[in-house]
C-alpha positions in Angstrom: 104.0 105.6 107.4 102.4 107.5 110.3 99.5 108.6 108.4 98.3 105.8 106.8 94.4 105.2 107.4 95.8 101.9 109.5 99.0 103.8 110.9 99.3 103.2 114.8 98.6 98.8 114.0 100.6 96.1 113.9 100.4 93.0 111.7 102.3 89.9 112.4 102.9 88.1 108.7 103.7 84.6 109.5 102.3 83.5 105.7 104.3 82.0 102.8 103.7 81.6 99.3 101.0 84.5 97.3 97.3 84.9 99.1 98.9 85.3 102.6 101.5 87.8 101.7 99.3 89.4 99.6 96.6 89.9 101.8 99.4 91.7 104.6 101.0 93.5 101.6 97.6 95.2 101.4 97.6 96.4 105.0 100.9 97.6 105.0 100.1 99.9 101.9 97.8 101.3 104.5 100.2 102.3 106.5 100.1 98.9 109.1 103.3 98.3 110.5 103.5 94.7 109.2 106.0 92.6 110.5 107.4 89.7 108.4 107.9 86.5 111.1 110.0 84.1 108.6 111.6 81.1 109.3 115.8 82.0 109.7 116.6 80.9 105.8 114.1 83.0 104.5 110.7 82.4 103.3 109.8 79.9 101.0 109.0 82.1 98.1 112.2 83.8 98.4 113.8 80.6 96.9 111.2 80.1 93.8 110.5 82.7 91.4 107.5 82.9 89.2 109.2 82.7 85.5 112.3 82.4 86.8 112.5 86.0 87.4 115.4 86.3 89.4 116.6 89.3 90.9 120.3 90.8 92.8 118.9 89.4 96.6 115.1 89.3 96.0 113.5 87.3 93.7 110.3 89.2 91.6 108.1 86.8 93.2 109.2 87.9 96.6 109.8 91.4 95.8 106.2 92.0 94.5 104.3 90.4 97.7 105.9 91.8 100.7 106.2 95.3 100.0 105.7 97.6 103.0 107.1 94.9 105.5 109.4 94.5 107.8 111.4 91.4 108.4 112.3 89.3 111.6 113.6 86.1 111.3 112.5 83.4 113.9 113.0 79.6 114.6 109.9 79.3 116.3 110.5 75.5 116.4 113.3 76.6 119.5 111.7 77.9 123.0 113.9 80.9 122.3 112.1 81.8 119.1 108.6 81.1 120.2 108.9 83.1 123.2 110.6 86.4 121.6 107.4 86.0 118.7 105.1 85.1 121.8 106.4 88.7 123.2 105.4 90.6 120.3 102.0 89.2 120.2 101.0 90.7 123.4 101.5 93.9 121.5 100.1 93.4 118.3 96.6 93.9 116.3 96.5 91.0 113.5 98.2 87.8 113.7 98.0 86.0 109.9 99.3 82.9 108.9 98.6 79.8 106.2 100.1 77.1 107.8 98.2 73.8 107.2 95.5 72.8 109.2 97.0 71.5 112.3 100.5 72.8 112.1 99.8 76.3 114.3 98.5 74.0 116.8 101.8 71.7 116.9 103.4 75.3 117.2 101.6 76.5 119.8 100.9 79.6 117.6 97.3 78.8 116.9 93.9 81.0 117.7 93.4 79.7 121.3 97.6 80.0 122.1 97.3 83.2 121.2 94.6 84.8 121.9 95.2 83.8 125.7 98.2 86.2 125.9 96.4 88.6 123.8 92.3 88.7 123.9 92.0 91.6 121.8 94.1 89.3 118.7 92.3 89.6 115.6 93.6 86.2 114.5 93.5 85.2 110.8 94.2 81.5 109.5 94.1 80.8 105.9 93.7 77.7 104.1 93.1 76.0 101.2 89.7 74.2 101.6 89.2 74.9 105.3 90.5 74.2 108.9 88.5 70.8 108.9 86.6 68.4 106.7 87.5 65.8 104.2 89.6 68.0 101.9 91.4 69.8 104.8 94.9 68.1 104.3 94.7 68.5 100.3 96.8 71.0 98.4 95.6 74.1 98.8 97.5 75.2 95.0 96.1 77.8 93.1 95.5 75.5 90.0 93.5 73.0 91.4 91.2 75.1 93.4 90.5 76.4 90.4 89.7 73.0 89.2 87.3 72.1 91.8 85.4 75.9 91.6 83.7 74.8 88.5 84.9 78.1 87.1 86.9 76.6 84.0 83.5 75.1 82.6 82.1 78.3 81.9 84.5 79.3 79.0 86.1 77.6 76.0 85.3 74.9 73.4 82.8 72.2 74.4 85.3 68.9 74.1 88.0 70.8 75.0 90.0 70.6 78.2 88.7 73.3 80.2 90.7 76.5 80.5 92.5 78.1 83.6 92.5 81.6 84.7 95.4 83.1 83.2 96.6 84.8 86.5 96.9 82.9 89.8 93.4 83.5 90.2 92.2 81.6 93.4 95.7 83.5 95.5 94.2 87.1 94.4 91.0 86.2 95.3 92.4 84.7 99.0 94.2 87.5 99.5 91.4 90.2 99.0 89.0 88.2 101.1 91.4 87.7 104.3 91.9 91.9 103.6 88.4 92.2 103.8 88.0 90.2 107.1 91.0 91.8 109.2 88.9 95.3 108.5 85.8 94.2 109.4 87.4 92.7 112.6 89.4 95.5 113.5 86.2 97.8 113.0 84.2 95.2 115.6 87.5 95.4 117.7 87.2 99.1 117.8 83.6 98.6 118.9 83.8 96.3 121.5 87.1 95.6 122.4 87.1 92.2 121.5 89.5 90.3 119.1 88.5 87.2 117.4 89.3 84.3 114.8 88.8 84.9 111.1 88.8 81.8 108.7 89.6 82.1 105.3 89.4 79.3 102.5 90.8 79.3 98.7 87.7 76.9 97.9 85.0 79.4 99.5 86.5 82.1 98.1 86.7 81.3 94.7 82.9 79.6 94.9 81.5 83.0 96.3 82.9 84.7 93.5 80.5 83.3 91.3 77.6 84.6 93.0 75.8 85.4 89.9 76.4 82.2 88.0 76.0 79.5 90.8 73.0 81.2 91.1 71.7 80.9 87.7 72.2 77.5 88.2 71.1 76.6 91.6 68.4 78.6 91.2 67.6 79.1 87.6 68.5 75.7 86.7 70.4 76.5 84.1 73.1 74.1 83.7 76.8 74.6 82.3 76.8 74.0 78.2 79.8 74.9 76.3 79.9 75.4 72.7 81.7 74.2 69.8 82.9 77.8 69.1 85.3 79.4 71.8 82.5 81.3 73.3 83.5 83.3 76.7 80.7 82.5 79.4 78.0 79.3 79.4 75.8 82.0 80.7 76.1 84.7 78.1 74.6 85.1 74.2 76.1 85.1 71.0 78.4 87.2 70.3 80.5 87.1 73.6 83.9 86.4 73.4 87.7 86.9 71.9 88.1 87.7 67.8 91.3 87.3 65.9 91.6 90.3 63.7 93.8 91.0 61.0 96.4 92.4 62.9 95.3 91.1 66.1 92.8 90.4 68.5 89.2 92.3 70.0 86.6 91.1 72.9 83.1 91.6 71.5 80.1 91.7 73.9 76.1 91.8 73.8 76.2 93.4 69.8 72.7 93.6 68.7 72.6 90.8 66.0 70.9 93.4 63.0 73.5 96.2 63.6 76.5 94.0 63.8 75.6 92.3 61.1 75.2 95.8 58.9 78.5 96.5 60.1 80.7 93.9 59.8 78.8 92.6 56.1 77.1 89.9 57.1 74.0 89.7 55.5 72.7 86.3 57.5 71.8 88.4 60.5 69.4 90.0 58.9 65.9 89.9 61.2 68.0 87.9 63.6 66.3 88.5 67.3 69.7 88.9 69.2 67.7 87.5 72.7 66.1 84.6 70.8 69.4 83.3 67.7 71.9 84.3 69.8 71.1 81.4 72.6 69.7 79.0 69.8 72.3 80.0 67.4 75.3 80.7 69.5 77.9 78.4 67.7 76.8 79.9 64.2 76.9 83.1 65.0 80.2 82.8 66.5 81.7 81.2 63.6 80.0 84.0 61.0 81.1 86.7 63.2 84.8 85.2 63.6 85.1 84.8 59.9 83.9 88.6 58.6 86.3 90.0 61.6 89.8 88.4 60.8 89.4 90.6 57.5 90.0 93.8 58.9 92.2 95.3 61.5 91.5 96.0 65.5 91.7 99.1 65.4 89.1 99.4 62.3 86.8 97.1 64.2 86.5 98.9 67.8 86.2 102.5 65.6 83.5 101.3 63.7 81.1 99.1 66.3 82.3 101.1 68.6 80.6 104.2 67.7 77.4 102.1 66.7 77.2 101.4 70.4 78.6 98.3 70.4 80.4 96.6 73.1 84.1 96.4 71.8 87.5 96.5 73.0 91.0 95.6 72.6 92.8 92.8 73.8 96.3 93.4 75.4 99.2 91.9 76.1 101.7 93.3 79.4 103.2 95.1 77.2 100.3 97.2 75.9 98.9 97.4 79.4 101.8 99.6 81.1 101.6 101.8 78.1 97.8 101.9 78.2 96.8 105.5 78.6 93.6 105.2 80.9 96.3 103.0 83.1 99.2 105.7 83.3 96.2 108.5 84.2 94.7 105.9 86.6 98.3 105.7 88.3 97.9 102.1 87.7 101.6 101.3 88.3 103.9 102.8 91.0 107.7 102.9 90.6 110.3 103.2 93.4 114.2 102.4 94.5 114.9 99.5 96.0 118.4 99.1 98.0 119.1 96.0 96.6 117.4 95.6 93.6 117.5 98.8 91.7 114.0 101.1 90.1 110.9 98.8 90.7 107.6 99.2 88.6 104.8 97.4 90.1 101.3 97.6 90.2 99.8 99.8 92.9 96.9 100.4 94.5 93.5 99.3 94.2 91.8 101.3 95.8 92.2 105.1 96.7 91.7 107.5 100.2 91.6 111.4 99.6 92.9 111.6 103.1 94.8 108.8 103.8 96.7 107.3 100.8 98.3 104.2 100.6 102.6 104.7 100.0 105.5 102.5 99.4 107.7 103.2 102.4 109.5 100.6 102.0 110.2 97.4 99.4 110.8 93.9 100.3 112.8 93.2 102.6 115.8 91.1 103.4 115.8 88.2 105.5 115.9 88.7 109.2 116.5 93.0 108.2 114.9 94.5 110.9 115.4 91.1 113.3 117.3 93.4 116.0 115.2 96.3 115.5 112.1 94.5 116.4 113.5 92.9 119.1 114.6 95.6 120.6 111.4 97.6 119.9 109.7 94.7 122.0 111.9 95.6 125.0 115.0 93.2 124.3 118.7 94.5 124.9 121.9 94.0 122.6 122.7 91.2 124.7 119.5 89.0 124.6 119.5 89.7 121.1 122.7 88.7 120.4 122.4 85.7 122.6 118.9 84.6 120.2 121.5 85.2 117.1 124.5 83.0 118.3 122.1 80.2 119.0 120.4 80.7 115.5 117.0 80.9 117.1 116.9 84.6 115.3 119.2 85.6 112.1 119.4 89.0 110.7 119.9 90.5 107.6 122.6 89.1 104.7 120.9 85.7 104.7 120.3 85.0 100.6 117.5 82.3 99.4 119.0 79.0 100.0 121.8 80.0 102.7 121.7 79.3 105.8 121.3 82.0 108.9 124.8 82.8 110.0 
């Protein structure tokens, strides 16, 4: 991808798992030349797929996080291996990796390592709760950083178990914050020449997301209270939140309490102050608003609030979404072949450049794919290479998830 708006830099992936890839993935759909350093049986994700969803070589997990990538594969626990990735560090713009704190250092791949062969490094580490501190050897899983965000107590039934994100929230999240600091890097880079570390934490990132309701409470005092009703946000009057319809289901947001209750036959509303009932009132006007809506359909619903100005939509499944109409003119999805694995439809891009686009050049790849033409990119001849392959401190492509390099 020679003219992608970062065409001309080079990434060095050595992540596993979602936020890491993710947050490469985006660069390469730039037009970076991301390079893949995995260990020779593959990346872990290549052996677990989300839902099972196997696929010919890749798995869908794999396949839909390392997009735009190309593959070496590297025991950087041999001298041999740590040298040839030491070699293409002196070359390279971005380093990124999500090892736990402590193990780039027992490597010899961490910021100070690294940076010593090549100053102008922008060097990114990833964790789950940061580099150091009491929680620095926890988990970092998507789930329980959830947990600990105090996200899940601004939704759902008070009583009830709180509720998770129904995406793996806190790796999406990651993934667009590390994105955000290799830019902002690589734009002080290109001012000053210098390269530097970036930190990134699933905990912070995920806490700074709730700007605007940590602040509510830290500074508005305004603590978290549930309801009895499934309303959607602590923070938010009644109505807010999901309705079962006849045929169905609609969201239902900030409906002036007079007018909605006109609409939907509900004479109790009547001289209602929406600012004042619907904090005091929240649970009972839930339930009344719940109870007039499952007899009628969706569609019936968001015609008729909807064109009184209230805030209405529907709610869809996967299947609706790829179909949605604003998504196919939004180009929400991209589709492409993949060598091993057949057509791909994906989600794209989020973002979009009138002059530089982000592509697909290329799908996931294989272990160890472009092992040799990396190598040899980085000066190495057929027969250094082919020495780092017979003494399986490299492999190259045909390795499968769960075999070994051969």
């Amino acid at each position: 991808m020679t003219d992608g708006i970062l065409a001309g830099y080079t990434v060095l992936d050595c992540s596993i798992a979602m936020a890491g890839p993710f947050a490469a993935q985006r660069l390469g759909d730039l037009g970076a030349d991301v390079i893949k350093v995995e260990p020779t049986t593959g990346e872990w994700q290549r052996h677990a797929a989300a839902g099972g969803a196997q696929g010919n070589e890749i798995n869908v997990s794999f396949l839909s996080l390392n997009r735009n990538k190309r593959s070496i594969a590297l025991d950087l626990k041999s001298a041999e291996g740590k040298a040839a990735l030491l070699d293409l560090v002196r070359t390279a713009d971005v380093f990124l990796q999500n090892y736990r704190p402590g193990v780039a250092a027992r490597l010899g791949v961490d910021y100070a390592s690294l940076s010593a062969v090549n100053p102008g490094l922008v060097y990114v580490s990833m964790s789950g709760y940061g580099e150091d501190g009491p929680y620095r050897d926890r988990p970092g899983q998507d789930l329980l950083l959830q947990a600990m965000s105090g996200a899940m107590y601004s939704a759902g039934r008070d009583g009830d178990e709180p509720t998770p994100a129904g995406q793996y929230l806190a790796d999406a999240v990651t993934a667009s914050t590390a994105f955000e600091g290799v830019l902002a890097a690589l734009l002080h880079r290109e001012r000053t020449g210098e390269g530097q570390l970036v930190t990134v934490n699933m905990l912070d990132a995920l806490t700074t997301l709730q700007m605007q309701e940590l602040s509510v409470f830290t500074v508005g005092g305004k603590a978290q209270q549930r309801s009895q009703e499934p309303h959607a946000h602590v923070f938010i009057r009644a109505p807010y939140g999901v309705f079962r319809t006849s045929d169905g289901y609609v969201a239902l947001a900030f409906a002036d309490l007079h007018t909605l209750g006109e609409l939907i036959g509900e004479p109790a509303f009547e001289g209602w102050r929406s600012e004042v009932e619907g904090w005091t009132r929240r649970d009972e006007i839930h339930a009344r608003t719940a109870a007039r809506l499952r007899q009628n359909t969706s569609e019936h619903w968001i015609s008729i609030l909807g064109a009184a100005g209230i805030w209405i939509g529907p709610v869809l499944d996967y299947a609706d979404l790829v179909d949605d109409p604003q998504i196919v003119h939004n180009g929400t999805f991209v589709e492409y072949d993949h060598p091993t694995e057949g057509r791909i439809k994906t989600p794209g891009f989020p973002y979009r450049f009138s002059k530089t686009p982000p592509r697909i050049e290329r799908g996931a790849p294989l272990t160890g794919e472009h092992t040799r033409e990396i190598l040899a990119a980085a000066g190495y001849d057929d027969a250094r290479i082919d020495e780092l392959l017979a003494s399986g401190a490299a492999a190259e492509t045909g390795v499968r998830a769960g075999q070994p390099a051969g």
